[in-house]
FIKOLZA-1660 file (N, C-alpha, C; in steps of 0.1 Angstrom, whole numbers, plus 5000, padded with zeros to 4 digits):
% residues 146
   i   px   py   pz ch aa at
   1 2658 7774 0504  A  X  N
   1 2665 7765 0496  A  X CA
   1 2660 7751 0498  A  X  C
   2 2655 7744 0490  A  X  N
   2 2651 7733 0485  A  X CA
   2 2661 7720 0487  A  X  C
   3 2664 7716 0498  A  X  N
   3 2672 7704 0500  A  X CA
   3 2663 7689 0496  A  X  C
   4 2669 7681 0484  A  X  N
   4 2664 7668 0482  A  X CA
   4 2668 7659 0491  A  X  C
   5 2663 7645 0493  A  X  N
   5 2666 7632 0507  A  X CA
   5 2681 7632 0495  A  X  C
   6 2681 7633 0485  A  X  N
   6 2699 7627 0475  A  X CA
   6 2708 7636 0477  A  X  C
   7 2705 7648 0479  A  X  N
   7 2713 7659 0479  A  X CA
   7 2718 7663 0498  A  X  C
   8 2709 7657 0506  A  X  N
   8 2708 7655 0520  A  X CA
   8 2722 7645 0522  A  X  C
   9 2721 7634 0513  A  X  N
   9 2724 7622 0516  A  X CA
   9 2742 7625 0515  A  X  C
  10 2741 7629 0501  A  X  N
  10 2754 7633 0496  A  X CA
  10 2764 7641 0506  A  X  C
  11 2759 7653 0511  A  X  N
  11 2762 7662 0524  A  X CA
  11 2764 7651 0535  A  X  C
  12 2756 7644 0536  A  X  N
  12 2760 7637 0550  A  X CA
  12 2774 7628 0545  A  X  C
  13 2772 7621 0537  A  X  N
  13 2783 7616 0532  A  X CA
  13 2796 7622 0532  A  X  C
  14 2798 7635 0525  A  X  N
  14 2807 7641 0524  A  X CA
  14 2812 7648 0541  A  X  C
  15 2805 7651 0548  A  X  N
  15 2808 7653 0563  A  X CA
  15 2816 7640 0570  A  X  C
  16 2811 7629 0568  A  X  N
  16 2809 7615 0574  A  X CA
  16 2831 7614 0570  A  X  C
  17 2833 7617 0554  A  X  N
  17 2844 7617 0550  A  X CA
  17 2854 7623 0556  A  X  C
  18 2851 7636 0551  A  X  N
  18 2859 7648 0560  A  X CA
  18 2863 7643 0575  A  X  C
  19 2851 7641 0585  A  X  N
  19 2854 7639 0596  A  X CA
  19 2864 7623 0601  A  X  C
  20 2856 7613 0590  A  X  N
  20 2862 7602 0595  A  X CA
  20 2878 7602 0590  A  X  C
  21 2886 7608 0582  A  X  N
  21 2900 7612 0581  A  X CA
  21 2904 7618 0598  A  X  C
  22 2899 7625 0601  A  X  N
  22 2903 7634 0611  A  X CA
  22 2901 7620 0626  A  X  C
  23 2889 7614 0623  A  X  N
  23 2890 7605 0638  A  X CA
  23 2903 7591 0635  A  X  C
  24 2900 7591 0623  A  X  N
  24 2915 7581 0620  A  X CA
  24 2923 7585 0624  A  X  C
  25 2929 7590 0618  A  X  N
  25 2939 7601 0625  A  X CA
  25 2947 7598 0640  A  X  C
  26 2933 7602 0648  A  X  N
  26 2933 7604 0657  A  X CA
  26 2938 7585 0665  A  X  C
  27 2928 7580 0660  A  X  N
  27 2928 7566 0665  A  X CA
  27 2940 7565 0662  A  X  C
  28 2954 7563 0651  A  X  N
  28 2959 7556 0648  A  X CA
  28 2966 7567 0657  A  X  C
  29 2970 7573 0660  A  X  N
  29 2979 7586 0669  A  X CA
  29 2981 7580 0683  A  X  C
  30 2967 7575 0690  A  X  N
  30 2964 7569 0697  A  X CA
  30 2970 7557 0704  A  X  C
  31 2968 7548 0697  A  X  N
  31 2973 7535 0692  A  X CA
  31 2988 7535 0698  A  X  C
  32 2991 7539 0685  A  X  N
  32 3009 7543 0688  A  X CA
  32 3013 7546 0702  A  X  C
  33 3007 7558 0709  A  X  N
  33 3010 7566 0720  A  X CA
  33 3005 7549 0729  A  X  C
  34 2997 7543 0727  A  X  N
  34 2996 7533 0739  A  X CA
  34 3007 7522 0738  A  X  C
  35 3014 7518 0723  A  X  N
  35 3022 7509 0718  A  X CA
  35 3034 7513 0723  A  X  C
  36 3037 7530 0724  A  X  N
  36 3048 7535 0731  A  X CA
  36 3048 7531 0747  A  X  C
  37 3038 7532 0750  A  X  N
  37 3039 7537 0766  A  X CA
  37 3042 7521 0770  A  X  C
  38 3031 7512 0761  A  X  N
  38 3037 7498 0765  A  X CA
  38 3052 7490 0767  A  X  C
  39 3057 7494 0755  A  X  N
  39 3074 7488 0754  A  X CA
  39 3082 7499 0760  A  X  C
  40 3079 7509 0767  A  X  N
  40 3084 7519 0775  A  X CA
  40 3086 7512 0792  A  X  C
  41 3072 7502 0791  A  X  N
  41 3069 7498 0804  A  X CA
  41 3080 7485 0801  A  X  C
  42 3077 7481 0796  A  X  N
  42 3082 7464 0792  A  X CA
  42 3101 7468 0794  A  X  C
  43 3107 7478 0786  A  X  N
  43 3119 7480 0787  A  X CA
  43 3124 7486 0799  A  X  C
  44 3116 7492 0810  A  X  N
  44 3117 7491 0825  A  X CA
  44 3117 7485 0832  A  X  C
  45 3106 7476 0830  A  X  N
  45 3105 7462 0837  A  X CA
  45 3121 7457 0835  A  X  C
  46 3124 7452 0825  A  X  N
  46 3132 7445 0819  A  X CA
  46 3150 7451 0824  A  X  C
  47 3144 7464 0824  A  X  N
  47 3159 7472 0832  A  X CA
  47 3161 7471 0847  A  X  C
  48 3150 7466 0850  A  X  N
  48 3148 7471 0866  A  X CA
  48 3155 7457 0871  A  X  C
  49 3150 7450 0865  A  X  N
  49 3154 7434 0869  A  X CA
  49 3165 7429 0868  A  X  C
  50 3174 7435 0857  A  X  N
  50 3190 7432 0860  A  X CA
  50 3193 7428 0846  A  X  C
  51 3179 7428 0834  A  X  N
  51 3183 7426 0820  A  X CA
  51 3190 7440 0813  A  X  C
  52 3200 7439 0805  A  X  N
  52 3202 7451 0798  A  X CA
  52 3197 7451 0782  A  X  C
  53 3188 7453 0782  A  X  N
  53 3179 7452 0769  A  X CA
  53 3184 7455 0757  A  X  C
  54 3189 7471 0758  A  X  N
  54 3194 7483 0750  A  X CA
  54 3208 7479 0746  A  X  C
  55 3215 7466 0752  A  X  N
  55 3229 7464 0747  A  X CA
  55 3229 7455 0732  A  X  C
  56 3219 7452 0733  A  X  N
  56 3213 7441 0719  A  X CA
  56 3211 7457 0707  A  X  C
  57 3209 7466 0708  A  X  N
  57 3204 7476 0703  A  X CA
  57 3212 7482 0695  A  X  C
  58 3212 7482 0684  A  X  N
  58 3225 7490 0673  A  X CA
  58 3219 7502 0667  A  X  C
  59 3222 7513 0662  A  X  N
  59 3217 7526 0658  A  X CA
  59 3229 7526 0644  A  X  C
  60 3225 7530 0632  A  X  N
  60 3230 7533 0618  A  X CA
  60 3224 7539 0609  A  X  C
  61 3233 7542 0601  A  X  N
  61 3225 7551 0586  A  X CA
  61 3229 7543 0580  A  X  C
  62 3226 7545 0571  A  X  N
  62 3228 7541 0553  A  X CA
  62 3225 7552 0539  A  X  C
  63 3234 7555 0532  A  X  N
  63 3229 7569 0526  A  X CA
  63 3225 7562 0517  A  X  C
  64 3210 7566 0511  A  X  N
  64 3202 7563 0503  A  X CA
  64 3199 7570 0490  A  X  C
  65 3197 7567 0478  A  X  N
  65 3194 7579 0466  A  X CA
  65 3182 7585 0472  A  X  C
  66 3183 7600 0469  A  X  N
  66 3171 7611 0470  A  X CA
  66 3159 7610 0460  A  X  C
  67 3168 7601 0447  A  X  N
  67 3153 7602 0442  A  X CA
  67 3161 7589 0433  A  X  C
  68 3150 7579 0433  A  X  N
  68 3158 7565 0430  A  X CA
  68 3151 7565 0412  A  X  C
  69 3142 7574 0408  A  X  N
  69 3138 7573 0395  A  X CA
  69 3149 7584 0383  A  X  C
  70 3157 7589 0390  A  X  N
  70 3169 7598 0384  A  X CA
  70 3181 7598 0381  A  X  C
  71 3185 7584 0373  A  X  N
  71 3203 7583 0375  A  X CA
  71 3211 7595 0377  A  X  C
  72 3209 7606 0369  A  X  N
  72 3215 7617 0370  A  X CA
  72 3215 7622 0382  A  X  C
  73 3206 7623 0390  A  X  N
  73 3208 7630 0404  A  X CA
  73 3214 7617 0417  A  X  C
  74 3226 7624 0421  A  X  N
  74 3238 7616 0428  A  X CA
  74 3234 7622 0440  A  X  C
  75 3221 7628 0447  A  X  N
  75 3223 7633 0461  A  X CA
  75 3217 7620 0467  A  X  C
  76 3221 7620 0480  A  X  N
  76 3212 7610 0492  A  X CA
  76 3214 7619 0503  A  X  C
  77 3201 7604 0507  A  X  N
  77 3201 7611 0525  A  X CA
  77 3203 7604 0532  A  X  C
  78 3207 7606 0546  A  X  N
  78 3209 7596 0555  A  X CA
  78 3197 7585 0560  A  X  C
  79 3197 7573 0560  A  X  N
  79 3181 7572 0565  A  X CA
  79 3186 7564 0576  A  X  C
  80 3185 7565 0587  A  X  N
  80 3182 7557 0603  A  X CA
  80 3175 7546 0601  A  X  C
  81 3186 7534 0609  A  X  N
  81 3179 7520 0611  A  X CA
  81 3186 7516 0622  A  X  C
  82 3178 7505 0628  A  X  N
  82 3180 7499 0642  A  X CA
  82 3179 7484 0642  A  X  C
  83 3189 7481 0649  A  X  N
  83 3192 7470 0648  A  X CA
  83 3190 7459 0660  A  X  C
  84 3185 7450 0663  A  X  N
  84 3183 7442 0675  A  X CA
  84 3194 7426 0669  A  X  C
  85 3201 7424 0674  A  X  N
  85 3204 7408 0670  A  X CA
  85 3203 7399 0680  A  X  C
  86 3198 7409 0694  A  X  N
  86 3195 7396 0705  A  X CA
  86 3189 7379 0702  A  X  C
  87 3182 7380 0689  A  X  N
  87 3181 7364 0686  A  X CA
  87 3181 7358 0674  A  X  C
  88 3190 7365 0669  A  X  N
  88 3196 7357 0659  A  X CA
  88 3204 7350 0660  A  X  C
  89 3198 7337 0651  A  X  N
  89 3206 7321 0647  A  X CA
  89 3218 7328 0638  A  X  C
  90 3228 7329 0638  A  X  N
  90 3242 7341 0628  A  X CA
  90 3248 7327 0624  A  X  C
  91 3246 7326 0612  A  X  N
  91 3246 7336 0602  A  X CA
  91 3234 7327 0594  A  X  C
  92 3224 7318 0600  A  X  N
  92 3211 7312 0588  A  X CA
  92 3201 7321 0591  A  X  C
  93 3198 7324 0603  A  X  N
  93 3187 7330 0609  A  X CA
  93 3175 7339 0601  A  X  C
  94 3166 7339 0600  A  X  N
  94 3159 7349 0590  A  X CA
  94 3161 7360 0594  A  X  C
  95 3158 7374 0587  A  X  N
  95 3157 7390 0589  A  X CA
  95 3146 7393 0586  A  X  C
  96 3137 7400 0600  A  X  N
  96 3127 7408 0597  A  X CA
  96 3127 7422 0595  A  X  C
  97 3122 7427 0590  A  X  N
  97 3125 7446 0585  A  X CA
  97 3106 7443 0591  A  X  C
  98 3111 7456 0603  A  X  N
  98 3105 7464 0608  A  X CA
  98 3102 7479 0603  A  X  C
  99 3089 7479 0591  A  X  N
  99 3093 7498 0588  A  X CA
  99 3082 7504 0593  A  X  C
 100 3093 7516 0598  A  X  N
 100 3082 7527 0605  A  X CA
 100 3072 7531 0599  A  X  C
 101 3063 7538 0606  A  X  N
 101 3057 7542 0600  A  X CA
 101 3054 7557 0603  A  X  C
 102 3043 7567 0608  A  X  N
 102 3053 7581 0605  A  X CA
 102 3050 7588 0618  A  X  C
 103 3063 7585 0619  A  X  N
 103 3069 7593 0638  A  X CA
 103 3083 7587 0636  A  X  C
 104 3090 7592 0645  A  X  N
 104 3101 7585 0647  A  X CA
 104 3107 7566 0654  A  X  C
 105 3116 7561 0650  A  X  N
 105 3117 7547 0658  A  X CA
 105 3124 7551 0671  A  X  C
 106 3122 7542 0678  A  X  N
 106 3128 7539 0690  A  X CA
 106 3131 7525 0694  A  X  C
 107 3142 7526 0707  A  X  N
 107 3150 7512 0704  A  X CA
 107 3140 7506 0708  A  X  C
 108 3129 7506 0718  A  X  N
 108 3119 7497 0722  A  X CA
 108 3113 7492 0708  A  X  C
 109 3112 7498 0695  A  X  N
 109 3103 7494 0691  A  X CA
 109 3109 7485 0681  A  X  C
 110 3122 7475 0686  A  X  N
 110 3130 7465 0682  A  X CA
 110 3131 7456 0693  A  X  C
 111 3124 7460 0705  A  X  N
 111 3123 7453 0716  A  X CA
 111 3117 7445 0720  A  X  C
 112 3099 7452 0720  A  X  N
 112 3088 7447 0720  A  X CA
 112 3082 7444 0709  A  X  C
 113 3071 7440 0712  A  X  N
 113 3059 7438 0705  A  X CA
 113 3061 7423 0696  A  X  C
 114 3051 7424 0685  A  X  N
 114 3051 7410 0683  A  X CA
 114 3058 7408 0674  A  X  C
 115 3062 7414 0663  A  X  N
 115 3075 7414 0657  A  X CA
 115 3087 7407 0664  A  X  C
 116 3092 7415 0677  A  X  N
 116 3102 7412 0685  A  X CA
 116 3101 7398 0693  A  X  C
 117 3085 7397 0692  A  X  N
 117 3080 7380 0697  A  X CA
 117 3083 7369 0684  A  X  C
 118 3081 7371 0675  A  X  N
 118 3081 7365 0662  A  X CA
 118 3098 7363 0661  A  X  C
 119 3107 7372 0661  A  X  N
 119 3118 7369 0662  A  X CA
 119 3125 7363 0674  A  X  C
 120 3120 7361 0683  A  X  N
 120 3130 7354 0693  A  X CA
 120 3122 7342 0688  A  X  C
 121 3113 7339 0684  A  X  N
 121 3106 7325 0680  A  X CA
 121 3113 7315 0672  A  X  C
 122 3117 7327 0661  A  X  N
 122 3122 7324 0647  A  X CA
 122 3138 7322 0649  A  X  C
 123 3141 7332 0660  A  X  N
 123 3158 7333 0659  A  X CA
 123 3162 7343 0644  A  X  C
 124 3152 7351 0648  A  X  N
 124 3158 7365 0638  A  X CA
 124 3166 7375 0641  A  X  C
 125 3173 7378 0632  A  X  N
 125 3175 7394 0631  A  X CA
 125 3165 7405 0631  A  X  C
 126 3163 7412 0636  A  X  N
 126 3152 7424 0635  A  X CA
 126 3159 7437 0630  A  X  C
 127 3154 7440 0620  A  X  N
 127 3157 7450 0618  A  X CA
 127 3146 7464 0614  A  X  C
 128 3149 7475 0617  A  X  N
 128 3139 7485 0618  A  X CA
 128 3140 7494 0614  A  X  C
 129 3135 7498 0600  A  X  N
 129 3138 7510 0593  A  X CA
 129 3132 7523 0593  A  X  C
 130 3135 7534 0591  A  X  N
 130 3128 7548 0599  A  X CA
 130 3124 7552 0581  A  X  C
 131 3113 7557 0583  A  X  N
 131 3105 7565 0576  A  X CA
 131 3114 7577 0570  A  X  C
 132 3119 7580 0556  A  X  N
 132 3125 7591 0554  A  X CA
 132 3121 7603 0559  A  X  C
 133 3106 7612 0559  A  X  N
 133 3101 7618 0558  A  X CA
 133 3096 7621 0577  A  X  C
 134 3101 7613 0584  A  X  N
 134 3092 7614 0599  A  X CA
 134 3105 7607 0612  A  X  C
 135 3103 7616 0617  A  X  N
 135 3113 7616 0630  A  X CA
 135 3127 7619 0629  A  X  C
 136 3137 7615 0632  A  X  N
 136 3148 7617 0632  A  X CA
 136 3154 7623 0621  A  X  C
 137 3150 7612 0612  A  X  N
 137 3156 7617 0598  A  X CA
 137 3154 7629 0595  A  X  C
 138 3140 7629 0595  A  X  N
 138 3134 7644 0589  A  X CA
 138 3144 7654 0595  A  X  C
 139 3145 7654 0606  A  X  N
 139 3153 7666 0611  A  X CA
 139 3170 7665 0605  A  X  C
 140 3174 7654 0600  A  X  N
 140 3189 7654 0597  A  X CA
 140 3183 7659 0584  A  X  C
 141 3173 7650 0574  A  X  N
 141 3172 7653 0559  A  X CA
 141 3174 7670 0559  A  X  C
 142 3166 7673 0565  A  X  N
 142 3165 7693 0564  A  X CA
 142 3182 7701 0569  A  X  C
 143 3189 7693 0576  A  X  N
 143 3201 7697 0584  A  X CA
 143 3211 7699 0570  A  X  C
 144 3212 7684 0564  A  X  N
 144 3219 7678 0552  A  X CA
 144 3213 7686 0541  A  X  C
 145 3203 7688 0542  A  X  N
 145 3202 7697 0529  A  X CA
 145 3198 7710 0528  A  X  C
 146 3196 7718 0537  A  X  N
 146 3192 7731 0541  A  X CA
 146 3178 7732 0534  A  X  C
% end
C-alpha cells in the first residue's frame, strides 16, 4: 500500500486528535483531584485550629424546568446549590455563582479557592451551583424520575 507524506500527515493528525481528547481528559480530571485535595487541606487546617468553616455552609435545591424550551412539559428536577454567606456585605454585597462543572460540588468548593478569595475581598455572597447531569443530582435526577 502506497502511503503519500498528505495522507501520512492526515493519519498523524487524526491520531494526534483522538488521543489529545483522551489526555485532556485526563489533565483536567487531574487538576480537579489536586483542587480537591487542596481545599480538603485548607478546610483541615482551618478545623484543626478552632475555625468552624462548614457553619457558613448552606446546602439547597431548587426545582428547575426539565426542559426550559417546552411550556407544555411541567416536570423538573431538583438541582443542588451551596451556599457560603461568610462574607457578605447583606443585603448590597455582590453574588458570585460558582458553576460546577462535571463531578459533584462540595462545601470546600465554596470555601477555597479564588473565587472564595474574590469574595471575602468583595464581601460577597458565593454561591455554587451543581451541574444537572454530574454528582449528586445525577443520582437524585434518576431516583425522581426512574
Amino acid at each position: 500500500m502506497n502511503f503519500s507524506a498528505s495522507r501520512c500527515l492526515i493519519l498523524l493528525l487524526l491520531l494526534n486528535f483522538v488521543d489529545s481528547g483522551q489526555i485532556l481528559r485526563r489533565i483536567k480530571r487531574r487538576a480537579r483531584d489536586i483542587q480537591i485535595q487542596k481545599n480538603k487541606q485548607l478546610l483541615l487546617t482551618l478545623t484543626v485550629s478552632g475555625h468552624q468553616p462548614l457553619q457558613h455552609v448552606k446546602e439547597g435545591r431548587i426545582l428547575q424546568p426539565l426542559d426550559h424550551f417546552n411550556r407544555q412539559n411541567v416536570n423538573t428536577f431538583p438541582q443542588r446549590f451551596l451556599v457560603n454567606e461568610a462574607y457578605w456585605r447583606d443585603p448590597d454585597g455582590p453574588v458570585f455563582l460558582f458553576i460546577g462543572g462535571e463531578g459533584p460540588l462540595f462545601e470546600y468548593d465554596v470555601l477555597a479557592g479564588h473565587h472564595s478569595d474574590m469574595a471575602e475581598e468583595h464581601g460577597a455572597l458565593l454561591l455554587a451551583l451543581e451541574h444537572r447531569f454530574y454528582g449528586d443530582i445525577s443520582r437524585l435526577t434518576l431516583e425522581y424520575f426512574g
